[in-house]
N, C-alpha and C positions, 0 to 999 in steps of 0.2 A: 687632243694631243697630250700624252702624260710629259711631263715636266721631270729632268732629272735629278736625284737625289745626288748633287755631287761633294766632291770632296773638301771644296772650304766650307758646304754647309753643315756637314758631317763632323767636323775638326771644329767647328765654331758651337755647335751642341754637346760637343764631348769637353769644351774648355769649358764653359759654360756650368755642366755637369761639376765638372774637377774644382772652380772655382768654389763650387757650395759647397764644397766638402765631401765629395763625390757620393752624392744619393740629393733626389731632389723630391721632389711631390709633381705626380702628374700634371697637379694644374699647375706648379710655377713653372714646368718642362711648356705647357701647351700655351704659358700669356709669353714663354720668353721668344719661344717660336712665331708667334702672333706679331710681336713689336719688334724681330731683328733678322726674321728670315723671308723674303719675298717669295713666296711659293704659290701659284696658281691652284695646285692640287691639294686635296686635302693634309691639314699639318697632322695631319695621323700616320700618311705616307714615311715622315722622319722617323719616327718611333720606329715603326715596322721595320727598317729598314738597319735603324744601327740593331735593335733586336735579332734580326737575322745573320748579320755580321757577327753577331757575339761581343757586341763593342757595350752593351747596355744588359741589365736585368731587370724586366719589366716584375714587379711583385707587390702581391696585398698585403697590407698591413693593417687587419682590422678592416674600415669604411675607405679608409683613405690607399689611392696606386702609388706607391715608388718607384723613381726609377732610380738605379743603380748604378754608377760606371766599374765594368769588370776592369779584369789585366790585360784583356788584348785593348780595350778602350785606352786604357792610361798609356798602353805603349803605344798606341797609332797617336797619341798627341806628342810622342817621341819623335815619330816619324816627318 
């Protein structure tokens, strides 16, 4: 049974995001998920999922993934 990506988990990765100064490193995205999100399903599922949204920019920089918070991200932590 897939497990829902909902909306406090979403608003807590995007604050989260905003917090660091909005751009983060894949892996401190993937230990912050790991240690503050209860998620049965793969924590890949969250990425995918604000990326789809348009709420994140997933992007290489060199060896190392970024991730990004866009303006619809910053404004859904409006909402």
């Amino acid at each position: 049974m897939k497990e829902k990506v909902t909306n406090d988990i979403i608003k807590r990765c995007l604050l989260f995001i905003h917090e660091q100064g909005g751009e983060v490193s894949r892996y401190s995205f993937d230990r912050f998920i790991t240690k503050n999100i209860r998620i049965n399903e793969s924590f890949n599922l969250i990425p995918m999922k604000l990326d789809e949204e348009g709420l994140i920019s997933i992007t290489r920089q060199g060896q190392e993934i970024r991730i990004i918070l866009t303006s619809a991200g910053a404004n859904r932590l409006l909402d």
